[in-house]
Structures are given as C-alpha cells and as structure tokens.
C-alpha positions in Angstrom: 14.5 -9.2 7.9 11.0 -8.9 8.2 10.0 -12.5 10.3 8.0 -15.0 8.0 7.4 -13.1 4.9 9.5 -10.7 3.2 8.3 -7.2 3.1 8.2 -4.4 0.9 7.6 -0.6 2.4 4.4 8.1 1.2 5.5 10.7 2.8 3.3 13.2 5.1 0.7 14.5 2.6 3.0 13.8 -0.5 1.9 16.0 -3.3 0.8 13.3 -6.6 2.6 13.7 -9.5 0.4 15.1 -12.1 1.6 13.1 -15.5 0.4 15.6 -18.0 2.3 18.1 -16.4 5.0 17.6 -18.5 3.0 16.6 -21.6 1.6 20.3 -21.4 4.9 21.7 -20.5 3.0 24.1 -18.3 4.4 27.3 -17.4 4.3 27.6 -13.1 2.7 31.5 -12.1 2.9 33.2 -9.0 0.2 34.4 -6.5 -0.4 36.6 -3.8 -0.7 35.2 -0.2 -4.2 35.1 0.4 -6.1 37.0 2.8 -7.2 35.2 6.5 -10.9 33.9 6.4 -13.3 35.1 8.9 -14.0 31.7 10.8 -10.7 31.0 13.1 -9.7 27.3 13.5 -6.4 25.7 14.9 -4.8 25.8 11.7 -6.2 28.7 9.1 -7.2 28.0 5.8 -6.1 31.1 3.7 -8.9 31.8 1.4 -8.3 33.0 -2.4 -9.7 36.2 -3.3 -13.3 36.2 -4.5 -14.7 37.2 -7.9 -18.5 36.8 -8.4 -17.8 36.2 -11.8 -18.1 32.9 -13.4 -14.7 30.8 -13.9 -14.1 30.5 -17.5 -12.9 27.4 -19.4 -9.3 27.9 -19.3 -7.1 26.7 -22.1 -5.1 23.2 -21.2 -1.8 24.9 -20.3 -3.2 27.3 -18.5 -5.1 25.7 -16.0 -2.1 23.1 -15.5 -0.1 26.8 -14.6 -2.6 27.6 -12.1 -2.3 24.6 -11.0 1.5 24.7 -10.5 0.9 28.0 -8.3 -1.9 26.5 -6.0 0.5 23.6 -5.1 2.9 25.8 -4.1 0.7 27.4 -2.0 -0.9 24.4 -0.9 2.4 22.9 0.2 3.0 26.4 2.3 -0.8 25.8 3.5 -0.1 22.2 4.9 3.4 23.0 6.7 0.7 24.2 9.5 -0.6 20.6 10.2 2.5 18.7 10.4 2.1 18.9 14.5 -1.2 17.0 13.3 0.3 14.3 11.2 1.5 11.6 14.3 -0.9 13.2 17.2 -3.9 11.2 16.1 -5.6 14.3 14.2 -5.3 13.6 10.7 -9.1 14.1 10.7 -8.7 17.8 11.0 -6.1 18.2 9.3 -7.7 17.0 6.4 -10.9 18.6 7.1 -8.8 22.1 6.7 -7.2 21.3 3.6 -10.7 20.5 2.3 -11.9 23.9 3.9 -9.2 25.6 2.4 -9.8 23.8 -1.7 -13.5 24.7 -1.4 -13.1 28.4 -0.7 -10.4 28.5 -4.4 -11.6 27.2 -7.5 -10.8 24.5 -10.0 -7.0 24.7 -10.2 -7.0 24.5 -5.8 -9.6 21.5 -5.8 -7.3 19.9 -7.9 -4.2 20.3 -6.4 -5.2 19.7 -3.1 -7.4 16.6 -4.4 -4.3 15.4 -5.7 -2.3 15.7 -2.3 -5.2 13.7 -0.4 -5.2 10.9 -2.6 -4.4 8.5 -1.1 -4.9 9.7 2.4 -8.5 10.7 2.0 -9.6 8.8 -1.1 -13.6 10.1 -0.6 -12.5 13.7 0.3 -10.0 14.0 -2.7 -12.9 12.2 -5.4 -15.1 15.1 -3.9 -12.5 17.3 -4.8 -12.0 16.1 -7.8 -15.8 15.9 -9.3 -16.1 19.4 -8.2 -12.8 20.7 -10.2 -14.8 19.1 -12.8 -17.8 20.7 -12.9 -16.0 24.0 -12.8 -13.8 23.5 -15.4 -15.0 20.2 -17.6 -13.1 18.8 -20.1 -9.9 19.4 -18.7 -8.1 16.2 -19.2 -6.0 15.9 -16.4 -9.6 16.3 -14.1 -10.5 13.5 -16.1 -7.4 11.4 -16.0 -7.8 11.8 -12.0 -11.4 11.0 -12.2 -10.7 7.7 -14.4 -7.9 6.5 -11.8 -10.4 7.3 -9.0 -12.9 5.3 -10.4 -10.9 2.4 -11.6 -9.4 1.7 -8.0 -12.9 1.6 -6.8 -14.0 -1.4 -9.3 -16.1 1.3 -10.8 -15.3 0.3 -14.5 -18.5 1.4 -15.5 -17.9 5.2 -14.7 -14.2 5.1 -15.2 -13.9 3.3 -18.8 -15.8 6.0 -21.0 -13.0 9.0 -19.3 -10.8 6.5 -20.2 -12.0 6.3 -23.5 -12.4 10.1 -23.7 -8.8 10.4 -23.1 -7.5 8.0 -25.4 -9.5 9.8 -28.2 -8.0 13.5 -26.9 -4.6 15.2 -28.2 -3.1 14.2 -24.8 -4.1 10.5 -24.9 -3.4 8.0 -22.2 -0.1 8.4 -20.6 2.2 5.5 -21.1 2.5 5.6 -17.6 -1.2 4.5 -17.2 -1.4 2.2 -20.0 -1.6 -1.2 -17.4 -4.3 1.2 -15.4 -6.8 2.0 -18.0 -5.9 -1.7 -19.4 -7.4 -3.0 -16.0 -11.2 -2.1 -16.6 -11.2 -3.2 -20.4 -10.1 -6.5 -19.0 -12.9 -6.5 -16.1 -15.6 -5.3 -18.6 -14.5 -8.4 -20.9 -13.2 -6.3 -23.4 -9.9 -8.3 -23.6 -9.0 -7.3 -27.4 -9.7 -3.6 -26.0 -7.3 -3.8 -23.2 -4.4 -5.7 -25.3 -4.7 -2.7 -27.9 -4.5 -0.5 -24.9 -1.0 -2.3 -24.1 0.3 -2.7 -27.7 -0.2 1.2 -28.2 1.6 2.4 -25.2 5.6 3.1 -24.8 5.6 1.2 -21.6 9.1 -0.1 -22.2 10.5 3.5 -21.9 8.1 4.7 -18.5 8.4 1.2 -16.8 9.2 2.7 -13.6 6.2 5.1 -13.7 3.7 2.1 -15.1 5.1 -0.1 -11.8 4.8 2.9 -9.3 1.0 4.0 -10.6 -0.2 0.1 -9.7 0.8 0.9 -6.0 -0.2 4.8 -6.4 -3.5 3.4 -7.7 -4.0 0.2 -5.8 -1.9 0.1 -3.1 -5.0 1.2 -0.1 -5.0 4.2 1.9 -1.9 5.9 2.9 0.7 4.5 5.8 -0.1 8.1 7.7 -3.9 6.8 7.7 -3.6 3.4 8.9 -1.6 5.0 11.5 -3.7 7.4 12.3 -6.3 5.5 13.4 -4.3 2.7 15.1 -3.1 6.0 16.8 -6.4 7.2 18.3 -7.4 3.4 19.0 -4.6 3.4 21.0 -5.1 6.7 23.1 -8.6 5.0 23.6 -6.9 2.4 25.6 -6.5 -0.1 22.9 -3.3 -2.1 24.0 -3.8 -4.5 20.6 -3.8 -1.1 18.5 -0.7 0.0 20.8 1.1 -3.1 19.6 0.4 -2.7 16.2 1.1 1.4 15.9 4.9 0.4 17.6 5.4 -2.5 15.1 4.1 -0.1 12.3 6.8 2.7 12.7 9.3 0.0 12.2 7.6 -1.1 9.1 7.1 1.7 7.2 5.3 0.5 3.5 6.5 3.3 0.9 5.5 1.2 -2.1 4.9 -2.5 -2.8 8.7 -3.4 -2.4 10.0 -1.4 0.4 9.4 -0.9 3.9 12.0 1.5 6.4 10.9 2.2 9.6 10.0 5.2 9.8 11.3 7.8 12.5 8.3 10.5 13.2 5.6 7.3 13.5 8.3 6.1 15.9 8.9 8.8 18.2 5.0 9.6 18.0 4.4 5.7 19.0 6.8 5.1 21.6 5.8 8.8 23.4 2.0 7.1 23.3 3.4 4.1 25.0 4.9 5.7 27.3 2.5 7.7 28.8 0.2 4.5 29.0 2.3 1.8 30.4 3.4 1.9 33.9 6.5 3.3 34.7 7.8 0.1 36.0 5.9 -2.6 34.0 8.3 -4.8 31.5 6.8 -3.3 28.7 8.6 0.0 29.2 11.7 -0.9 30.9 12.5 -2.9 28.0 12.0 -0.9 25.1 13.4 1.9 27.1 16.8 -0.5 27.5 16.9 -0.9 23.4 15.2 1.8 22.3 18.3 3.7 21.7 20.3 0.9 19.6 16.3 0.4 17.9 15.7 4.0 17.4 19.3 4.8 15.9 19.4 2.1 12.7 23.1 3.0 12.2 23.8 1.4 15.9 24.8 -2.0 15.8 22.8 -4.3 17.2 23.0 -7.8 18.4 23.2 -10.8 21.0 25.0 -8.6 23.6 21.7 -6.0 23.4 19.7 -8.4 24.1 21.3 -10.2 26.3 22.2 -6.7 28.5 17.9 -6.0 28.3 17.3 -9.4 29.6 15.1 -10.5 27.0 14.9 -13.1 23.8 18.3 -15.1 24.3 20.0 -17.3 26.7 17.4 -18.5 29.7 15.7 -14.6 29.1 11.7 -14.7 28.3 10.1 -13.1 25.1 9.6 -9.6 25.4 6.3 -8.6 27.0 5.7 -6.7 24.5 5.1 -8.8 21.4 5.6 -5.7 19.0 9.1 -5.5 20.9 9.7 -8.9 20.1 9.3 -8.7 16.2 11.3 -5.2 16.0 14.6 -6.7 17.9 14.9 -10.6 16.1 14.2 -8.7 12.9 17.4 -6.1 13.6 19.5 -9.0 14.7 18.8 -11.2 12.4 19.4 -8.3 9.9 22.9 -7.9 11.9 24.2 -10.6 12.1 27.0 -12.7 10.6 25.5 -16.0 11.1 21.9 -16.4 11.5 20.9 -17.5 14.9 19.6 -20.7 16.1 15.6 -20.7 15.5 15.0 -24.4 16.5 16.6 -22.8 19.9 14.5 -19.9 20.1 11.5 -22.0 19.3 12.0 -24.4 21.8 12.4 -21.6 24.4 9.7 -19.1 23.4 6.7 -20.9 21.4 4.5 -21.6 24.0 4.4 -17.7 24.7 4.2 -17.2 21.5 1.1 -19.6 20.9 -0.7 -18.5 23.8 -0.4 -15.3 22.4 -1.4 -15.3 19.1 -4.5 -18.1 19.7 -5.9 -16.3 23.0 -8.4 -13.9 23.6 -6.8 -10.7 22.4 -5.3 -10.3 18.6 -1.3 -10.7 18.7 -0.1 -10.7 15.2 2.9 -9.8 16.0 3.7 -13.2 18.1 2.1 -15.2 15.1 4.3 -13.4 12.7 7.4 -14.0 15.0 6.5 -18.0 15.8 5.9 -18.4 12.2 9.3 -17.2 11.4 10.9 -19.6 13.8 9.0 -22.2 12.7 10.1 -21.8 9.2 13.5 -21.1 10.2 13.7 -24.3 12.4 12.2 -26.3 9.9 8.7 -27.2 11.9 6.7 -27.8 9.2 3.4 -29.1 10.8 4.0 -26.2 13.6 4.2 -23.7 10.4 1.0 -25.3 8.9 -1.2 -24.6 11.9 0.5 -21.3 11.8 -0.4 -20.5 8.7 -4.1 -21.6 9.1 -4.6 -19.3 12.0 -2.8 -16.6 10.4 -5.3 -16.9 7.6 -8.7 -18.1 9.3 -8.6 -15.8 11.9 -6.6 -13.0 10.8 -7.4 -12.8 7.7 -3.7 -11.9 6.6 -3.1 -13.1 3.2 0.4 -13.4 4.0 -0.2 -16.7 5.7 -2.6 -17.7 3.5 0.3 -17.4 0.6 2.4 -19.4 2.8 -0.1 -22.3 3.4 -0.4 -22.4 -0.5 3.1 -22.4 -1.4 3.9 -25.2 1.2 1.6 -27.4 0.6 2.3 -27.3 -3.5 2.4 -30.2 -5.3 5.9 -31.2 -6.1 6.8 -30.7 -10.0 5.0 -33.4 -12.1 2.1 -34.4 -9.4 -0.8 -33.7 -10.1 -2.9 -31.5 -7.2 -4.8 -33.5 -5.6 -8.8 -32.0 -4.6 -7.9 -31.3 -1.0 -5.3 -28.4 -2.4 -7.2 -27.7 -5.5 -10.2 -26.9 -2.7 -7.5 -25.0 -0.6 -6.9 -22.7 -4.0 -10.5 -22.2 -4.5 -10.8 -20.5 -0.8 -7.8 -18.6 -1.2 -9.2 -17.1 -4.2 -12.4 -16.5 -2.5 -10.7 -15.2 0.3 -8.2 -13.0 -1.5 -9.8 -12.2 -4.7 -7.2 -9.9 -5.7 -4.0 -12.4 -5.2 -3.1 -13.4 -9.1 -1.1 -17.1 -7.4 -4.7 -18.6 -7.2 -6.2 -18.2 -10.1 -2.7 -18.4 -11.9 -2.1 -22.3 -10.5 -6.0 -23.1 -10.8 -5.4 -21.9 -14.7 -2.2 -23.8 -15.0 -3.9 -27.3 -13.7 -7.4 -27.1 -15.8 -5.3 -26.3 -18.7 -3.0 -29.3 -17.8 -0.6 -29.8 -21.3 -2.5 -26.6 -22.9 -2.2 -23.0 -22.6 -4.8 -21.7 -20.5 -7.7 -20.2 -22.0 -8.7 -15.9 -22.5 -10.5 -15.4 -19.8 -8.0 -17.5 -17.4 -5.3 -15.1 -18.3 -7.5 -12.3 -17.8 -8.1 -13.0 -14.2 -4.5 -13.3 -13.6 -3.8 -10.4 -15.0 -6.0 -8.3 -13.3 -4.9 -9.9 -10.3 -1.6 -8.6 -11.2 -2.0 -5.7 -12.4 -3.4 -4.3 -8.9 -0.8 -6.0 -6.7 2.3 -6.6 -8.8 2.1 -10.0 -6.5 3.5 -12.3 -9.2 6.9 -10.2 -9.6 7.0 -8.8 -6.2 7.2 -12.2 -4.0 9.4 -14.2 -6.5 11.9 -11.3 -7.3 13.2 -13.3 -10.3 11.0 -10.8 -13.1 10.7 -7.2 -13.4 6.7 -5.8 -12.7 6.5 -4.9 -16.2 8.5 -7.7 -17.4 5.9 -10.2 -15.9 2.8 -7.6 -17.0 3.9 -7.7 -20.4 5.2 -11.4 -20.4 1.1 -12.1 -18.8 -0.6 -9.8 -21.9 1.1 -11.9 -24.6 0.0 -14.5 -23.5 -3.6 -13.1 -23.5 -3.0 -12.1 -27.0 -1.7 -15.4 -28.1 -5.2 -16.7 -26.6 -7.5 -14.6 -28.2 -5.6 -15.6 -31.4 -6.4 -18.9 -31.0 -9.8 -17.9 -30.3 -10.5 -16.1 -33.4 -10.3 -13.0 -31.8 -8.2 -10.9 -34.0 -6.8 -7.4 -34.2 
C-alpha cells in the first residue's frame, strides 16, 4: 500500500547494460592490477599503466573486450566506496571513479561512464564525449552519446548519432527503437519515427524497450536523491529528515516497483537518531516499531500499534509524519480487512492538515490525509487535497488525482472550467501523456485525433510509460505500439505516406 497513489519502485552504482555487447559477441580479456597513483585520497584510484603512444582505433570487438576487462576492474575499484554510498558522500565517491576513468583510456571512460549514468548524468556525458574523442566511431560511444542527448531534449545533437547508427552494420538496437523514435517525433519528423518503429523487433525485446524508457527517463538515481536529502539532513534539515526515512521505505527500482530498501534504512534511522532527543516522541516511537518495520517478514498490525501508542484507538498521529505513512501503509498491506479510514480521519485530519498547510513542507501528512480521504470517501476534503498537493508541492501525483476526479462522466461533454484545469496540468507537467491525451480526445470529438495530437501523447508516453503504468490494464509496449498506429493511421489520412 502506498497511501493515495499507487507506487512503483538501481542498485549502488549498478553497472548499465551495454546492448551491443552481445550484438558483438565480444570476447572478455584479463588485466593486471594496476599500480597505486602518486596522489593519496580516502579511497585510491588504481591507475592503468601509461604508454606515450597514441591509442589506436580499435576494431569493434575489440574495444567492447577491453571494455569487458575495465568493468571488471571497475567493479573491484568501487567495492572501496560502498562505506560512501548512505553516509552522505556520494560526491566523492564519484569524484574518484572519475579520477580513476581519466587516468585509463577509452575502454575505462566508457565503462565507468556507463556505471554513473544515472547517478552522475554530467560526470558520465563527460566521460562519455571523451571515450569519444579517443576512439570515434565506435558505435556503442555513440549509442551512449545518442541516449545521453535524447534524455536531455537535446534532439538536435542526438538525432544525427542516431541516424549514424541506424545506417551502421550494428543498427539501432530493438531495444532502443521507442528511444531513438522519441526525437524524430519531437523534431516533427513523424513518418521518420513510425519507420523507426515498423523496422524494429520490439515484439521480441519488449522487456528491454520498457526498461530503457525508465533507464533513459526515469531522473537521477534513488542513491542520488538520497544523497542529498542525506546531507540536508545532517545540516539540520528536519523536512529533509522526514523525507530520507520515508524514502528507504520507498525504494523506486523502475517505473513499477518500489521495496524499501534496507541499507537507506539503517543509514536513515542511524541519522535520526543521533539528531532527535533521546526522549522526544519521534524516537521512542520508531524505536518501539522499528523492529516489526525494519524486518518486512514480521507481521504487523493493530496490536503494534496499539502497543507504541500511536495511530489507533484514542492514540495521536505519530510525531513523526514519515512514521505515520510507513506504519498505515504496512498495516493496511497486512491486513485482512481494511481498516476504518472515515475513523482515522475523523481522529487524525486536523494534524494532518495543520501539517501539510503550515509553515514547514510535510508531504508525508498530505500523502497520508489524502489517502484517508479517498478511503473514507471525502470527496471535497480530497479535492482541496489534491489542489495543495499540486499548487504548492508541485507533485504530479495530486495533480493526476484532481484530474481523474473531476472527469466528466461518459458522454458529457467537459465543460471549460476542466478543459482549463487540463490546460494547466499540461503546462504544469509537460511530460504527463493523460493531458494532452483527453485534450486530443475532446477537440477531436466523433473523429480520430489529428498527427501531431498523437504525437504529443506519444512522446508523453514514451518517457514515462504513464498511460500503461497507472491503469495496469495494457502492457508498456502494448499501449506504445497501440499509440504509433494510430499515428500511422493519421499520417495516412493526411497524405503522408510510406
């Protein structure tokens, strides 16, 4: 249970998958440990040894079996900086894999560009360019270089790699097909980026082509965003505290999926710990359900709470508000019977209110009142909700939910207070495909919905998976694919042929 809106939730420095690895069927090598450098830090980079010769081109296979070697070695390298990975020093622990790809060539920038992906997008782009320049025309430099670009909107440096690819012996990975799609349809090249679609085995690499939307487009790494509520909260953040406990419960591993996750956790609640009195609420009652929290396998349910004195019965909300969502999610997730949210309303949303509408961010109480509002059936209580959660916030979750609930039934037409709601949630979220998709659907009215209106859905899509993802009822692909026949049927009717 994730309260109000269903969630979906990589690991430490995950190593990327390089797609053409298996395309080149490259042959892994072995190499000797590499001798210390002369400037000591924490951690060491282990420099390769030198050559003042210039690197040579290197055929495709063999740079891919370089390649291979350095991420072995890579992965050896960053076993030193796990200590670094929860502590609030991801900083330097990237800084040292960067110190460590710089002083190796081509086939170590790449690697260890491909392993900070998505934790250090600038730092593994950098990487990346300068694997280029070294060894150019490699095409899996340029296949990284094309997704870099296209997840940064910047179409007009990623569509001629893209274009270079296509027209190599490698091609465009199936894979990829909805990824190098994406900037044919924001350049306006529609016919190009159906062709791209129509060409492509996607109906045999599905899973891949789902997973590279979030691998693409799916923001910087849970391990970032955690790092730096981390060091907000060392600071003395208490809002950051809240969220960096409610995080390593909520653990995003891709667009579906989200498992608390238990290193963030025991990294969190040691920070909390050392902040909050030793008496205050805040830590006596986590420390009462930490163990039934900590341990998923525990049951959990009324009796915990009841025994920690908080949520049920005549007991207040947690003080903590992070506390608050983490225990009515596992109980709710527990139990046999869900319990009684007009109840829990009644007894905690004026905490929960003054909370999320005062002085100090709470989006954790917002989350939680929304849930109980939905759950108790309060729909003007979930409106205002959702209209806080949105305005102020600026969570798109609520935003969603303020759409969706104020929908038109079936057969009534929108009226222009909702079609004006649409148009801000688009401007707002300008990457959700349900606001241009129901804007499309209305102008079109009895007609199909022209080019350029499918277009925008499906780039909307295509980046977020939104359409699938929320409604369940459609695979990704299923709804991709479903999305670019329709565009094709479009530009049929348009005159825009094959």
């Amino acid at each position: 249970m994730n309260p109000h809106h269903r969630h979906r939730s990589a690991l430490p420095f995950r190593r990327r998958v390089v797609l053409f690895a298996l395309i080149l069927a490259a042959t892994a090598c072995s190499g000797q440990e590499p001798a210390k450098p002369a400037v000591k830090r924490e951690f060491e980079a282990t420099p390769a040894a030198s050559s003042a010769a210039a690197p040579r081109a290197a055929s495709a296979e063999d740079f891919m079996a370089q390649v291979e070697a350095e991420s072995e070695a890579a992965d050896r390298f960053n076993e030193r900086h796990r200590p670094l990975q929860f502590s609030g020093r991801l900083d330097q622990a990237v800084a040292e894999l960067v110190a460590y790809a710089e002083q190796g060539g081509a086939p170590r920038r790449f690697a260890i560009g491909n392993m900070l992906w998505s934790l250090a997008p600038d730092a593994s782009l950098s990487l990346h360019r300068s694997a280029d320049a070294q060894q150019p025309e490699q095409p899996e430099i340029l296949y990284e270089l094309a997704l870099h670009y296209t997840r940064k909107d910047e179409c007009a440096a990623a569509l001629p790699l893209w274009k270079r690819l296509r027209a190599s012996r490698i091609g465009i990975p199936d894979q990829a097909a909805y990824i190098a799609a994406y900037c044919h349809l924001a350049s306006g090249d529609l016919r190009g980026a159906v062709d791209i679609v129509r060409a492509a085995d996607i109906d045999n690499h599905h899973v891949g082509a789902e997973k590279m939307s979030f691998e693409v487009f799916g923001g910087p790494a849970e391990l970032t965003r955690f790092d730096q509520e981390y060091r907000r909260a060392a600071g003395g953040d208490r809002d950051a505290l809240e969220r960096l406990l409610a995080r390593s419960f909520d653990w995003r591993t891709d667009w579906w999926n989200h498992a608390p996750q238990p290193s963030a956790q025991d990294a969190a609640i040691a920070l909390a710990r050392a902040q909050w009195r030793e008496r205050s609420p805040e830590r006596e009652q986590w420390d009462c359900l930490w163990p039934k929290l900590r341990d998923k396998a525990q049951p959990f349910g009324y009796a915990d709470l009841d025994r920690c004195g908080v949520l049920v019965g005549g007991h207040p909300y947690p003080a903590s508000s992070a506390l608050g969502l983490v225990a009515l999610g596992r109980w709710v997730a527990r139990a046999d019977q869900p319990p009684d949210f007009a109840a829990l309303l009644a007894r905690h949303a004026g905490v929960l209110r003054e909370r999320a509408g005062g002085r100090h961010d709470d989006l954790q109480a917002l989350r939680v009142l929304a849930y109980l509002q939905q759950g108790a059936g309060d729909a003007a209580g979930l409106a205002q909700s959702d209209e806080l959660g949105w305005k102020r916030y600026r969570d798109e979750r609520f935003a969603l939910s303020r759409v969706q609930h104020a929908e038109p039934a079936s057969g009534v037409a929108p009226d222009p207070a909702y079609r004006a709601m649409l148009v801000q949630a688009a401007q707002d979220f300008p990457h959700a495909p349900l606001y241009p998709m129901l804007e499309a659907v209305y102008r079109a009215g009895a007609g199909d919905p022209p080019a350029a209106d499918v277009a925008r859905v499906l780039q909307a899509e295509t980046r977020s998976l939104d359409l699938s993802v929320r409604y369940g009822d459609l695979r990704s692909h299923s709804q991709l694919k479903a999305l670019y026949r329709r565009l094709e049927k479009a530009l049929e009717k348009n005159g825009v042929g094959s």
